[in-house]
C-alpha positions in Angstrom: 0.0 0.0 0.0 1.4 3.4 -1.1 1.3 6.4 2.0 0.7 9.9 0.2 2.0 12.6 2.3 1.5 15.1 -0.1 1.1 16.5 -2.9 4.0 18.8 -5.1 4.0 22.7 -3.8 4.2 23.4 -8.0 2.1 21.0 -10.0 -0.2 19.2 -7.3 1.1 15.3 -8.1 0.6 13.3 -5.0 3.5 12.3 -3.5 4.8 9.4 -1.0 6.5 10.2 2.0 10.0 9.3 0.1 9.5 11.8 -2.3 10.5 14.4 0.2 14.5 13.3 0.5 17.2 16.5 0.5 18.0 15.3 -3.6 14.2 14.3 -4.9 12.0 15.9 -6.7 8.6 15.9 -8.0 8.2 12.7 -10.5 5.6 15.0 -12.1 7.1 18.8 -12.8 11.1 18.0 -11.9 10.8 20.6 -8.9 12.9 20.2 -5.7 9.7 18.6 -2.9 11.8 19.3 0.2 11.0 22.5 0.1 9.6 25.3 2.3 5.9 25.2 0.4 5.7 21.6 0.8 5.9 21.8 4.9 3.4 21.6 7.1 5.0 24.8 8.4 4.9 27.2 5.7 2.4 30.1 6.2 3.1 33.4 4.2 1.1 35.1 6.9 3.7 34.7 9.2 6.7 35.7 10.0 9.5 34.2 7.9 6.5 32.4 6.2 6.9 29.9 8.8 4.6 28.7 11.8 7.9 27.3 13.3 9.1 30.2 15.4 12.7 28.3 15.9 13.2 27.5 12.1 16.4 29.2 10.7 15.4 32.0 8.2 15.3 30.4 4.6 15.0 32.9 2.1 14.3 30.8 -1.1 10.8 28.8 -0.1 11.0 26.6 -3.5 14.5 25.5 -3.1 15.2 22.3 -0.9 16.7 22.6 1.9 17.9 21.2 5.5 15.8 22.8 8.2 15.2 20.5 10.7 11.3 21.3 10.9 10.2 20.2 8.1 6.9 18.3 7.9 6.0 16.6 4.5 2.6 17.8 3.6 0.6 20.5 1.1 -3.0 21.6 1.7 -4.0 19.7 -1.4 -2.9 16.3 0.3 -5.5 13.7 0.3 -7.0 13.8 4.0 -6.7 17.5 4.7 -9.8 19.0 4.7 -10.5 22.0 2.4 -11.2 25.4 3.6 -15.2 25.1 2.7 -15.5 22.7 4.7 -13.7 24.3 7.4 -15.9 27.2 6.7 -19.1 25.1 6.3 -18.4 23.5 9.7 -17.9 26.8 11.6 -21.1 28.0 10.8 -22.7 24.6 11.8 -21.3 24.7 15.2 -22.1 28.9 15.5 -25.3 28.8 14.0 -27.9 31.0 16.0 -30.9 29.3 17.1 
């Protein structure tokens, strides 16, 4: 049985958990997949465009790298669950009666 972990920051292939080595890159598109937009971490809205307050500052995001954070995984990834129905599922626990 294959594990997806992922799915490519560029092109959206889904990718196994040992597509995310230092050297690999997407089977699909040829980019690098250990890379800052392909971490659970990675969050323009915050500083350093990283959740991870003690990541070192990495100032190419599509370039793989070494930081010791990072966490396989893109919002497209099977078994995340999409804003909407993040959205939808507020409102259902808020909703006024």
């Amino acid at each position: 049985m294959i594990t997806v972990s992922g799915s490519c920051w560029k092109c959206g292939a889904k990718l196994e958990s040992s597509d995310f080595g230092r050297q690999e890159t997407c089977p699909k598109c040829g980019f690098d997949t250990r890379v800052c937009k392909n971490c659970l971490h990675y969050d323009p809205k915050y500083n350093n465009s990283c959740k991870e307050n003690q990541a070192d500052f990495l100032s190419e995001k599509e370039k793989s790298n070494f930081c010791d954070y990072f966490s396989p995984t893109h919002p497209n990834a099977e078994g995340s669950t999409s804003r909407d129905a993040m959205k939808s599922a507020a409102e259902a626990l808020f909703k006024k009666k």
